[in-house]
Backbone as a printed PyTorch tensor [residue, N CA C, xyz], in Angstrom:
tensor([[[  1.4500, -12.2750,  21.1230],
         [  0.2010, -11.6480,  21.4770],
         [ -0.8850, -12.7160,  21.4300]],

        [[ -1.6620, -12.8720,  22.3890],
         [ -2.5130, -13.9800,  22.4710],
         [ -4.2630, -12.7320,  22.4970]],

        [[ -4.6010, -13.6850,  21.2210],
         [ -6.1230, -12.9830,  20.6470],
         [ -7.3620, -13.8630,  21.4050]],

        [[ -8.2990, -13.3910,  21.6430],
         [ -9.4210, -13.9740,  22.1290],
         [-10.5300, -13.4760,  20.4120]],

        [[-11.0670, -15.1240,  20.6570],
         [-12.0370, -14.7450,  19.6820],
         [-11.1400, -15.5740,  17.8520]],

        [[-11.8600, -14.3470,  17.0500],
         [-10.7370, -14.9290,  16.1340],
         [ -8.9400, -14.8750,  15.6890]],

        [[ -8.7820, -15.5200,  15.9550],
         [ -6.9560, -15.2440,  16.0730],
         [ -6.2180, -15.8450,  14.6860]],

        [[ -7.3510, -14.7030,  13.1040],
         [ -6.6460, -14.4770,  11.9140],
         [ -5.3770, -13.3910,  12.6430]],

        [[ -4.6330, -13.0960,  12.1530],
         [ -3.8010, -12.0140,  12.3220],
         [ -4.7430, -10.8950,  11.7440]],

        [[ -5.2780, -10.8670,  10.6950],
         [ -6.4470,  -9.4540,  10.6770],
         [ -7.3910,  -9.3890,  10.9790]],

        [[ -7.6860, -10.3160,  12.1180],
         [ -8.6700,  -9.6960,  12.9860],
         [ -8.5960,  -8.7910,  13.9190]],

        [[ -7.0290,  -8.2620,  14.4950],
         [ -6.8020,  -7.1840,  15.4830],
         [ -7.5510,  -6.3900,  15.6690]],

        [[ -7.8220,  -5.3670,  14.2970],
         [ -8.4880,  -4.0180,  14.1360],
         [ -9.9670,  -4.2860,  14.2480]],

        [[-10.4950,  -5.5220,  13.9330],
         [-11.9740,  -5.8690,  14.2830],
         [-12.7500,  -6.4410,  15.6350]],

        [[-11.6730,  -6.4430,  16.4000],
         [-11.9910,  -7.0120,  17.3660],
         [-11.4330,  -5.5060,  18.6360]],

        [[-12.3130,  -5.7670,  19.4260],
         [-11.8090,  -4.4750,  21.0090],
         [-10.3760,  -4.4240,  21.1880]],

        [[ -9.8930,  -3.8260,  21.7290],
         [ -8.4310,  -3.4830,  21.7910],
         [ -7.8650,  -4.4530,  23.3660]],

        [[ -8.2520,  -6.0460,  22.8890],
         [ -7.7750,  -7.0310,  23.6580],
         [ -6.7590,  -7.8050,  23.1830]],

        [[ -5.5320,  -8.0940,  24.6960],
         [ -4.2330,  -8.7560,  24.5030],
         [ -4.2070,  -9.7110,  25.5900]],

        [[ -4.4650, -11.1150,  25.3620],
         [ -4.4680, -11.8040,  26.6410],
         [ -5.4960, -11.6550,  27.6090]],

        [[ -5.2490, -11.1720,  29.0320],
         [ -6.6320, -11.4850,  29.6480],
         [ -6.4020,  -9.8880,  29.8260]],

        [[ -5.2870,  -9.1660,  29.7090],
         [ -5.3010,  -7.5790,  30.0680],
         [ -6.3790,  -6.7180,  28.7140]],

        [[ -7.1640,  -5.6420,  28.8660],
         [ -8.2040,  -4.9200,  28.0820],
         [ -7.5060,  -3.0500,  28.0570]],

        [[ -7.1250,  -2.8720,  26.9520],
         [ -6.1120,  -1.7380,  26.7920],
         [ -5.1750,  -1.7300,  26.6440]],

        [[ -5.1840,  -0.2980,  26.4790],
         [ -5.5140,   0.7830,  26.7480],
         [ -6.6610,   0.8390,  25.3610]],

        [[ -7.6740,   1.7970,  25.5620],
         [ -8.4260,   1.8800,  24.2990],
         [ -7.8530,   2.6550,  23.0380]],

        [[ -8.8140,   2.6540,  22.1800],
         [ -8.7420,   3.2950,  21.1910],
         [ -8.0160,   4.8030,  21.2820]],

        [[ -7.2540,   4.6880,  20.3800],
         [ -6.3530,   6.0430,  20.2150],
         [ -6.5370,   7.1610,  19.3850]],

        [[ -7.0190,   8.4070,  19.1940],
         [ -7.2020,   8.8390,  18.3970],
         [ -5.9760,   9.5840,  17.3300]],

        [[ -6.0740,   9.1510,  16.0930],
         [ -5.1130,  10.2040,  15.2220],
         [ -5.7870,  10.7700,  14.2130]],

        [[ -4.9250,  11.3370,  13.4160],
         [ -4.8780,  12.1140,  12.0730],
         [ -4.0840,  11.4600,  11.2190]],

        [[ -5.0540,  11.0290,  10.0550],
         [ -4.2640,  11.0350,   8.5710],
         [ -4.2710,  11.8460,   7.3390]],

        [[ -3.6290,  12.1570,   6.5310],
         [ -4.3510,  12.6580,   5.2820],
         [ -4.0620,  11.4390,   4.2100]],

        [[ -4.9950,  11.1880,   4.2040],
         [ -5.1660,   9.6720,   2.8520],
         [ -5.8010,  10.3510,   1.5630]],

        [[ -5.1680,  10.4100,   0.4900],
         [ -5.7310,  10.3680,  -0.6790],
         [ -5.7860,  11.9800,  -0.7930]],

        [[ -5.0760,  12.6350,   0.5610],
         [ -5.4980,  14.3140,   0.3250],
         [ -6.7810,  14.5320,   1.4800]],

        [[ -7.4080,  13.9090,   1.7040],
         [ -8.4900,  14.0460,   2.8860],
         [ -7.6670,  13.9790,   4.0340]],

        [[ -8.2890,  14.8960,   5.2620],
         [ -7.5240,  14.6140,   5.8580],
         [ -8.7000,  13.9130,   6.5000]],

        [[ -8.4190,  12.8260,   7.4080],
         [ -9.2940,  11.7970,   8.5030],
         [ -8.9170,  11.1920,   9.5710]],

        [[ -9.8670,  11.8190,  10.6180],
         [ -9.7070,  11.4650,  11.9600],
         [-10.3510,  10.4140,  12.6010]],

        [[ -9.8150,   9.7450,  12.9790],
         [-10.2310,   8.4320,  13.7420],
         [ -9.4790,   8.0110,  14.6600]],

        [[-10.3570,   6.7590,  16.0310],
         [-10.1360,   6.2510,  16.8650],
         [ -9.2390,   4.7180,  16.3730]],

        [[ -7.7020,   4.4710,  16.8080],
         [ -7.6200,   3.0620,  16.2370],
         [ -6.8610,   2.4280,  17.3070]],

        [[ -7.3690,   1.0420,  17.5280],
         [ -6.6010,   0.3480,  18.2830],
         [ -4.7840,   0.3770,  18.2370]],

        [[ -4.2110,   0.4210,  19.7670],
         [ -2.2130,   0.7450,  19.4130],
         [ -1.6990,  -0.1550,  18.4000]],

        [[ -2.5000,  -1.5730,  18.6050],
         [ -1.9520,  -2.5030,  17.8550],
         [ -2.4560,  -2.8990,  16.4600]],

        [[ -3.1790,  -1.9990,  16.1510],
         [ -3.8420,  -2.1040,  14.5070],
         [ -2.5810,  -1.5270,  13.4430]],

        [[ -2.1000,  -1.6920,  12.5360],
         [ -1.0680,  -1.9050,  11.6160],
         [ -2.4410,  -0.9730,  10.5250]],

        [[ -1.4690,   0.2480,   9.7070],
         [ -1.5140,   0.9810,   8.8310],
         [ -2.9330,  -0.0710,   8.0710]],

        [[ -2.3040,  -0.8450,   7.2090],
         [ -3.0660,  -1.6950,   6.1540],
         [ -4.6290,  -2.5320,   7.2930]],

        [[ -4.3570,  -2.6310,   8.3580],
         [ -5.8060,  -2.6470,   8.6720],
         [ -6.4570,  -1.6090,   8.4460]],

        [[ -5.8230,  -0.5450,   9.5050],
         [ -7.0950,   0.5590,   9.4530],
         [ -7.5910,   0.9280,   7.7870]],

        [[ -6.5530,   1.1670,   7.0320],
         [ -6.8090,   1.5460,   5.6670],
         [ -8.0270,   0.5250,   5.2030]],

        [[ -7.8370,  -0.8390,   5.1690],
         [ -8.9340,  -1.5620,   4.7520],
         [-10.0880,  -1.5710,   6.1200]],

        [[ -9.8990,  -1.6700,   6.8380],
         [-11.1050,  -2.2560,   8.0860],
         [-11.6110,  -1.0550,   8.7460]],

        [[-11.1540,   0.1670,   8.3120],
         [-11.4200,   1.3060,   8.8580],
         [-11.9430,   2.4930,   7.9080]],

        [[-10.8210,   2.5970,   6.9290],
         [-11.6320,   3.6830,   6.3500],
         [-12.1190,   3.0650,   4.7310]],

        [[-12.4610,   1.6200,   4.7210],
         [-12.5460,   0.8180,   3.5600],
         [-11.8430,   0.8850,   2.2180]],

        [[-10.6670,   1.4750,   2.1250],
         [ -9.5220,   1.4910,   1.2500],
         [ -9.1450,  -0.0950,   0.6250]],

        [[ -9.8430,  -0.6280,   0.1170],
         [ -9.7300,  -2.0750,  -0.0070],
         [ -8.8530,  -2.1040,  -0.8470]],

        [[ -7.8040,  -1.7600,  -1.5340],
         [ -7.3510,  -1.8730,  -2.6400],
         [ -5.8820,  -1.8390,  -2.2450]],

        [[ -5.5700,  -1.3820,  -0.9370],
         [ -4.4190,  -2.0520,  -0.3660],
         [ -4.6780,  -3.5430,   0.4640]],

        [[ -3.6880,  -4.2910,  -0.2950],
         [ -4.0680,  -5.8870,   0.1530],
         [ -3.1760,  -6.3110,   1.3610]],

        [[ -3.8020,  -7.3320,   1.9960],
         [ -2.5980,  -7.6170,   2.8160],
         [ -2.6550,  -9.2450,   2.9530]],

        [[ -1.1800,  -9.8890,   2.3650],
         [ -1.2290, -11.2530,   1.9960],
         [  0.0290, -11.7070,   3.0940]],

        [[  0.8220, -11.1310,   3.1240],
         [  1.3880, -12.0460,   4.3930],
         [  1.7500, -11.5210,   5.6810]],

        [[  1.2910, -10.6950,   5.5460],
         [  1.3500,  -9.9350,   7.1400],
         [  2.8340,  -9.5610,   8.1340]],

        [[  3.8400,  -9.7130,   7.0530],
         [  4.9470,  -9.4510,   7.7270],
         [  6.0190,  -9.0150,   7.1490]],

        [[  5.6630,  -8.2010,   5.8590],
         [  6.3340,  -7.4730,   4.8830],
         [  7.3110,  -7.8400,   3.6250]],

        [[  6.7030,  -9.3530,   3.5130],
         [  7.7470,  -9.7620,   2.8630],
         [  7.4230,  -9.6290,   1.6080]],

        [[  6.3210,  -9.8080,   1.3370],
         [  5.7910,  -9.9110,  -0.0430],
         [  5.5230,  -8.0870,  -0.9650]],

        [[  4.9400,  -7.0990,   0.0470],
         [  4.6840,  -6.0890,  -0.6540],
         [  3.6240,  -5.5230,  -1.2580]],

        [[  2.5530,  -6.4810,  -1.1670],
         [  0.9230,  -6.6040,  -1.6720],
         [  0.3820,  -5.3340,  -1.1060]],

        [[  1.3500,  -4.7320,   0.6810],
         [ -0.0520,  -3.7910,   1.1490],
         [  0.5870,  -2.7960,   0.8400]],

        [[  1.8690,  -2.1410,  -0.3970],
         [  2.5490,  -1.3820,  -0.4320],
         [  1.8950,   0.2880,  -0.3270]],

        [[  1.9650,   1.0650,   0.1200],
         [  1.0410,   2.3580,   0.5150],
         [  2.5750,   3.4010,   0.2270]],

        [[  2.2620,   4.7520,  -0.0550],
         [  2.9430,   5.8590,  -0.1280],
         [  2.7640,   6.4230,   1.6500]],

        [[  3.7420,   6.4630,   2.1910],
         [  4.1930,   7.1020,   3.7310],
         [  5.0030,   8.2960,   3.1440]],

        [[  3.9820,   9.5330,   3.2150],
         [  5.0160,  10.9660,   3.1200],
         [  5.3770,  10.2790,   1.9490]],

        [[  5.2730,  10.4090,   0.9110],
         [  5.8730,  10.1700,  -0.3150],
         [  6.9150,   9.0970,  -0.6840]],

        [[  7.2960,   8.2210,  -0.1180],
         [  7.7190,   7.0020,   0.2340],
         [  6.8140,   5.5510,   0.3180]],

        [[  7.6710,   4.8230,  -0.3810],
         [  6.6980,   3.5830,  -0.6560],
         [  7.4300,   2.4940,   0.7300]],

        [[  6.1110,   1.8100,   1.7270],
         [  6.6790,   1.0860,   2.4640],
         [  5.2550,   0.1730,   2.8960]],

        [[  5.9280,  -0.9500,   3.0530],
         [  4.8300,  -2.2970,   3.4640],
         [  3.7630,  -1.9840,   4.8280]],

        [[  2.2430,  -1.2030,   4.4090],
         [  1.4590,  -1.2690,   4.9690],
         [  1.8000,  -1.9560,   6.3710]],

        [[  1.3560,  -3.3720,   6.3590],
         [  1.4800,  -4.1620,   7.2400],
         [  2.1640,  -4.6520,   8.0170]],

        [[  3.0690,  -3.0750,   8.1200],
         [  4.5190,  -3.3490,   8.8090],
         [  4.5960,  -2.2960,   9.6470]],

        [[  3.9430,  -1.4060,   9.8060],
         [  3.5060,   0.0300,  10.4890],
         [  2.3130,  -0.0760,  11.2240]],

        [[  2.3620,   0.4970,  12.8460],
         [  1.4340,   0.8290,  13.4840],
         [  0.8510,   1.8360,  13.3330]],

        [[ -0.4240,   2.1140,  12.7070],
         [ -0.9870,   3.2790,  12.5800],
         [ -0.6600,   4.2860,  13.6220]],

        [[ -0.4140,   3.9250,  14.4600],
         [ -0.5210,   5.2200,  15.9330],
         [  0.9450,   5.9130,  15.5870]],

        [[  2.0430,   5.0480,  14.8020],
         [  3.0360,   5.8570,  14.5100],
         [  3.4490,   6.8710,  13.6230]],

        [[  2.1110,   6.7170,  12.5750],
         [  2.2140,   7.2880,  11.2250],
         [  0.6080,   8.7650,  11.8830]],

        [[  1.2860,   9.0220,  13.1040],
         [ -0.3810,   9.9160,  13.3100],
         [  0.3880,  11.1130,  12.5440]],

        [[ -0.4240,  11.5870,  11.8830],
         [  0.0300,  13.0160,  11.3260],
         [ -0.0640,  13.0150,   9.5660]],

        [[  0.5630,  11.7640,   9.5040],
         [  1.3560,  11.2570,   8.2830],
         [  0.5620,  11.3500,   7.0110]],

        [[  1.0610,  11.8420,   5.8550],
         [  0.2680,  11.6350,   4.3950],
         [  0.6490,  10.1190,   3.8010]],

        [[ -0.7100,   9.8450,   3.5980],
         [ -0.5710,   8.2780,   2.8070],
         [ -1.4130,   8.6930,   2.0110]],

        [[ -0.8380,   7.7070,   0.8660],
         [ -1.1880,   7.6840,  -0.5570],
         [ -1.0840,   6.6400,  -0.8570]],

        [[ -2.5200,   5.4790,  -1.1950],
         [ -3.0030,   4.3110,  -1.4020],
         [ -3.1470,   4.6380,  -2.8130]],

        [[ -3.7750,   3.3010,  -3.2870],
         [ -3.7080,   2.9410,  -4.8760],
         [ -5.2570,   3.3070,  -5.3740]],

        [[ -6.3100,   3.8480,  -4.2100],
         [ -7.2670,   4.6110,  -4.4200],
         [ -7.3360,   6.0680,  -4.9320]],

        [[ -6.0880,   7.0060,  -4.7190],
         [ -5.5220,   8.0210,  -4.4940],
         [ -4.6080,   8.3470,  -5.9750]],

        [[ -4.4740,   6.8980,  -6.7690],
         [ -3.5270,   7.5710,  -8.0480],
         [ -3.9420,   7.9110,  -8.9850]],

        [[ -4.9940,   7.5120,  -9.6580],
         [ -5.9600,   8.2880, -10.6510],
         [ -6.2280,   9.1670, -10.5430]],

        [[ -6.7210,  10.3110, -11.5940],
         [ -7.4560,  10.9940, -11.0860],
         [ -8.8190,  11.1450, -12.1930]],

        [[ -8.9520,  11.8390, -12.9720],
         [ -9.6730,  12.0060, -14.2810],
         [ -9.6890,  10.9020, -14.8130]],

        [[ -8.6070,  10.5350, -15.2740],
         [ -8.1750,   9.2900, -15.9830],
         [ -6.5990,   8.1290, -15.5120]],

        [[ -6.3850,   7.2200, -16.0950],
         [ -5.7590,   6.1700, -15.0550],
         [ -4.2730,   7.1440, -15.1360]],

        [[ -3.5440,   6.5030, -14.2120],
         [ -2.1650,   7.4640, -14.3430],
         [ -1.5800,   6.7970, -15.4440]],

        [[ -0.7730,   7.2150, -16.1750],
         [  0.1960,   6.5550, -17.0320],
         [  0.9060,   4.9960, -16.7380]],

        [[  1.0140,   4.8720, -15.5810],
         [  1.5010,   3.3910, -15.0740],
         [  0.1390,   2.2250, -14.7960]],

        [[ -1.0230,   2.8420, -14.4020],
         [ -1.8190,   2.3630, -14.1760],
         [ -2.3430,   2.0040, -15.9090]],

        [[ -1.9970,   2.3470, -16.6390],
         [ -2.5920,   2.8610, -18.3860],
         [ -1.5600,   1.7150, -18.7280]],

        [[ -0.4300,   2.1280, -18.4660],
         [  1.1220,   1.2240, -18.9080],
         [  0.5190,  -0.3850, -18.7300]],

        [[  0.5390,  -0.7800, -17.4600],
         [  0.0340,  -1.6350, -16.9910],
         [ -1.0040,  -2.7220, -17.6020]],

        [[ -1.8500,  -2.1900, -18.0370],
         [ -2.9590,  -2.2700, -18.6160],
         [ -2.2950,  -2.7980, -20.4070]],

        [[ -1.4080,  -1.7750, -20.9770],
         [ -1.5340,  -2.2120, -21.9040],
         [ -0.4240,  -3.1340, -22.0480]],

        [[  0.6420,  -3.6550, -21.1740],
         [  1.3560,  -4.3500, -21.2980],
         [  1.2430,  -5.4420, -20.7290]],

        [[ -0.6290,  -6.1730, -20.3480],
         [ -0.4140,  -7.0840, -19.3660],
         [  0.3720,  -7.3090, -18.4210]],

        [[  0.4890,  -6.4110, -17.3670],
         [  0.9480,  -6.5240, -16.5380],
         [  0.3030,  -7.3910, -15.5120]],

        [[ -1.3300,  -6.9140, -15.7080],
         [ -1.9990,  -7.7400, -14.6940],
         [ -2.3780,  -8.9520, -14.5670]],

        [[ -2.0190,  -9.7660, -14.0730],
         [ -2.2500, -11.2150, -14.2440],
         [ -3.5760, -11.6320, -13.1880]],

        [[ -3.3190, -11.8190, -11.9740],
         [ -4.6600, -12.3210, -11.0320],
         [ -4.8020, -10.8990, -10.7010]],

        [[ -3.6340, -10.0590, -10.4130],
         [ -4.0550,  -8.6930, -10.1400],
         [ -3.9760,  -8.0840,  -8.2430]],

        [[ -3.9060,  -9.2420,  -7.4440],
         [ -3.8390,  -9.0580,  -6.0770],
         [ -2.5610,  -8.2050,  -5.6200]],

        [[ -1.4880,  -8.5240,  -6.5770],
         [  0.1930,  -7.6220,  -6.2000],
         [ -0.0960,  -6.9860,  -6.7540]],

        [[ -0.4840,  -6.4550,  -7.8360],
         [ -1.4090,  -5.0450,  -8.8640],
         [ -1.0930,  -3.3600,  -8.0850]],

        [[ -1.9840,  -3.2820,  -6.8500],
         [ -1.5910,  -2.2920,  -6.1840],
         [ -0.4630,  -1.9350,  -5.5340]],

        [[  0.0190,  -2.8390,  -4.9410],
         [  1.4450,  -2.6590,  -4.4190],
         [  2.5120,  -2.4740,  -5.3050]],

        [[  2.4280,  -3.0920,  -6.6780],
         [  3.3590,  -3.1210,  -7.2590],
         [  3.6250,  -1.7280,  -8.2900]],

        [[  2.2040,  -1.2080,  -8.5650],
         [  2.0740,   0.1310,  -8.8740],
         [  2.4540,   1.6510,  -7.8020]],

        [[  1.8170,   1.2350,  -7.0560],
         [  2.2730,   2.4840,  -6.0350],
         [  4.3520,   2.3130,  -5.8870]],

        [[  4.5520,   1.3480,  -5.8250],
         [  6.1550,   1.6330,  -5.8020],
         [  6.3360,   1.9590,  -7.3060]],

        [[  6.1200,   1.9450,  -8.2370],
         [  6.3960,   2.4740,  -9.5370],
         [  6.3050,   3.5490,  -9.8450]],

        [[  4.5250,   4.1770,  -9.1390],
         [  4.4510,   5.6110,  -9.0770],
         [  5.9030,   6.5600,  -8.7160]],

        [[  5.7960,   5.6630,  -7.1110],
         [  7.1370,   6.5210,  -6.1400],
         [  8.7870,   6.3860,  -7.2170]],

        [[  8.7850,   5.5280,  -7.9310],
         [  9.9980,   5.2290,  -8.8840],
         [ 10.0380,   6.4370,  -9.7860]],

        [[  9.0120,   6.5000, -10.5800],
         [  8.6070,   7.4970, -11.7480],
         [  8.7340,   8.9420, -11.2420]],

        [[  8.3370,   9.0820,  -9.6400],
         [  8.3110,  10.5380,  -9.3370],
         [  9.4460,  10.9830,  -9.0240]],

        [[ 10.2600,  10.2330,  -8.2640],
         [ 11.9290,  10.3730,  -8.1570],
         [ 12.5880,   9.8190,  -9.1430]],

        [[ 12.2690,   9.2430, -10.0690],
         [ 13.4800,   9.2990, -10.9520],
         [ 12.6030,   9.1210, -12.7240]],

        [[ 12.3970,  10.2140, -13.6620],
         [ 11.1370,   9.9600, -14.3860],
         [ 11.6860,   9.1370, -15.4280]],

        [[ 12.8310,   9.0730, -15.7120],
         [ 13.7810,   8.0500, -16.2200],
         [ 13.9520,   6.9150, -16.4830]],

        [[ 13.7110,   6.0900, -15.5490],
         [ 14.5140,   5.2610, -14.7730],
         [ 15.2320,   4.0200, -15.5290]],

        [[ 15.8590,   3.9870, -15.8420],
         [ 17.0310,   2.4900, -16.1240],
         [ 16.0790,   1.4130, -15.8360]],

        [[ 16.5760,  -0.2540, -16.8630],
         [ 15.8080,  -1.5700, -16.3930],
         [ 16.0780,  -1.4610, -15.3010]],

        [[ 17.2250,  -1.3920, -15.1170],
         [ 18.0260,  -1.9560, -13.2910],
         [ 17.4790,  -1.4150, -12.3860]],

        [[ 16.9140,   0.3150, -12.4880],
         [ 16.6180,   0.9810, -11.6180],
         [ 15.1600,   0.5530, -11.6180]],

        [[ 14.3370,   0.0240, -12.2020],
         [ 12.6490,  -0.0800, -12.5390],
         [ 13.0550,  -1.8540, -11.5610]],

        [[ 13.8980,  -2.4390, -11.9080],
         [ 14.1100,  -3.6160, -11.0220],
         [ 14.5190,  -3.6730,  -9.7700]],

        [[ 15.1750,  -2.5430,  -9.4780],
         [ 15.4530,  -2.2770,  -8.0050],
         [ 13.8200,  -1.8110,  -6.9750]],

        [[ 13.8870,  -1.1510,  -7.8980],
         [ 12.1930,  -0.6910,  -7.4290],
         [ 11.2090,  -1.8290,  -7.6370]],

        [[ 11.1400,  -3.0690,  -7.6450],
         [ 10.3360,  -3.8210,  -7.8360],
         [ 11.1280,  -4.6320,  -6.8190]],

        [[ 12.0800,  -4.5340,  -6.1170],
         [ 13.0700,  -5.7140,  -5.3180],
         [ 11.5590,  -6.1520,  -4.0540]],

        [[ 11.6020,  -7.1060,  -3.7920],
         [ 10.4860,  -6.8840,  -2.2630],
         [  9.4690,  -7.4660,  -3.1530]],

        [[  9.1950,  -6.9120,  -4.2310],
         [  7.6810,  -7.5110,  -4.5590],
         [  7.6400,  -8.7890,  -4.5740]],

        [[  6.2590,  -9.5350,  -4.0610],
         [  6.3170, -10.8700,  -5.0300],
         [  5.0240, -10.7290,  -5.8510]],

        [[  5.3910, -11.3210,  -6.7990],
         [  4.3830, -11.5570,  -7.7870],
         [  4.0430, -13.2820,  -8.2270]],

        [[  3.1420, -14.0150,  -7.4370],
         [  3.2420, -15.6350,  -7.8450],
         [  2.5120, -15.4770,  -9.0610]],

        [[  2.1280, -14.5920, -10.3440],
         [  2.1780, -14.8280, -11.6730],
         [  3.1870, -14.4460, -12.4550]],

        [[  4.4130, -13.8310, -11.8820],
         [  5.7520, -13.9590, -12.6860],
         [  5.5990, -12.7360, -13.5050]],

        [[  4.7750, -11.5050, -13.5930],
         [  4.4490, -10.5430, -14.4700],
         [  5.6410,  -9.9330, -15.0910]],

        [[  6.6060, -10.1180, -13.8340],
         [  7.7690,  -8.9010, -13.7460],
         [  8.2970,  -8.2600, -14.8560]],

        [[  8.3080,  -9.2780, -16.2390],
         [  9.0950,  -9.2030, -17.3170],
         [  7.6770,  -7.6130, -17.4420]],

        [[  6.5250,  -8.2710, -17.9860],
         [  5.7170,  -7.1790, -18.4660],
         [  5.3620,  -5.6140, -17.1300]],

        [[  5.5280,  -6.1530, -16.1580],
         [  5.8970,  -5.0370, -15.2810],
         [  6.4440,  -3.8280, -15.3920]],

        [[  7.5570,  -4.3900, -16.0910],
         [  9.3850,  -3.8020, -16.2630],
         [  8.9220,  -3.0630, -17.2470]],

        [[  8.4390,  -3.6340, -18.7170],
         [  7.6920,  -3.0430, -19.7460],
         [  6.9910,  -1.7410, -19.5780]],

        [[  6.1720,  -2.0990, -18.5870],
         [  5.4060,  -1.1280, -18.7150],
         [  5.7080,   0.3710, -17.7620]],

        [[  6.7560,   0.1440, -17.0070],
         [  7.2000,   1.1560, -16.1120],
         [  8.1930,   2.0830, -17.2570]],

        [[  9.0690,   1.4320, -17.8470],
         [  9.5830,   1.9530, -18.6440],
         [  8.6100,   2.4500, -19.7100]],

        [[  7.6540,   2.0370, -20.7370],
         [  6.5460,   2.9850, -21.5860],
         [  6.2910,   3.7510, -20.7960]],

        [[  5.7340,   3.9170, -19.6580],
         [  4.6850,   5.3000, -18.6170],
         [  5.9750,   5.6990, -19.0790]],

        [[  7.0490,   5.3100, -18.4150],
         [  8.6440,   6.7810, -18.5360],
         [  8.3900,   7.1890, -19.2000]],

        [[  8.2090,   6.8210, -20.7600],
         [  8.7750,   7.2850, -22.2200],
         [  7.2450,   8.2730, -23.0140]],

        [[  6.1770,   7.9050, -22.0580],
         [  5.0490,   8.5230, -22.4690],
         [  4.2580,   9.8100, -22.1510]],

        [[  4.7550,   9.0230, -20.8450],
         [  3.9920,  10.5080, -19.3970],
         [  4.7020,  11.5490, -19.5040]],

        [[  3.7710,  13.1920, -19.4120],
         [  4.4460,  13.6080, -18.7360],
         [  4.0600,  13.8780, -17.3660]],

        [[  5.3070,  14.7850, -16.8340],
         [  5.1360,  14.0280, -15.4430],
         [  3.8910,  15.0240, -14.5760]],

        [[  2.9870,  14.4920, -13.5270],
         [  2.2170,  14.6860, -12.9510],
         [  2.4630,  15.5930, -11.7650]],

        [[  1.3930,  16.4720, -10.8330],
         [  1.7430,  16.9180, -10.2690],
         [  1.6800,  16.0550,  -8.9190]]])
């Protein structure tokens, strides 16, 4: 895809819905329910989930660090399923419930978000969200979960501060503490 203008890879969603010297098709309209709201908006075909979420409806707290799913930073809940933001065209997810890392608190932090916290988990904090929202989705399907299984559920992440050990920690305390949420 050849960008006019700035050609970050996240500039797509900020820039007109241009590819080369062709202009279109425009803006598409869908439906999301994020966070339980539901919200309607116009988004370019080629804008990816984790733009619109940040560049659209300012959800900043899903990150997006390498733009091609390897890492896990823009991890988001799809229908109750944890999957790499920045790997999804918004226009495919029209309908769809997402659940960002804006969306897991409510009153007070969730138990993993609490876990987290007290087990230093957070180091610079940028994999922070991604790495929680798949923990959430771990904890809700399985409230249990085994090291192995709390490590399977962390497979995909990267973390360049190495947290994982206190990660692991703390997914397992939320298990042993929480109960479980609705």
């Amino acid at each position: 895809m050849v960008m006019r203008g700035n050609t970050s890879p996240h500039a797509r969603s900020r820039t007109p819905c241009v590819t080369g010297e062709a202009v279109g098709p425009g803006a598409v309209p869908i439906t999301l329910e994020v966070n339980g709201i539901l919200r309607a908006l116009p988004v370019c075909p080629g804008a990816t989930l984790a733009e619109v979420l940040r560049d659209q409806l300012q959800l900043t707290g899903t990150k997006i660090a390498c733009d091609r799913g390897a890492c896990s930073a823009c991890t988001v809940r799809l229908n109750g399923t944890p999957v790499c933001s920045c790997m999804v065209l918004a226009i495919e997810v029209n309908g769809a419930k997402i659940d960002t890392i804006e969306g897991v608190a409510g009153e007070t932090l969730h138990p993993v978000q609490a876990a987290f916290l007290e087990h230093d988990a957070i180091q610079c904090g940028f994999c922070t969200p991604g790495l929680i929202m798949s923990c959430v989705a771990l904890l809700e399907s399985t409230p249990h979960p085994s090291e192995e299984e709390v490590k399977a559920a962390l497979g995909g992440h990267l973390c360049r501060c190495g947290t994982y050990p206190h990660v692991i920690a703390a997914v397992l305390h939320a298990a042993q503490t929480s109960k479980r949420r609705p």
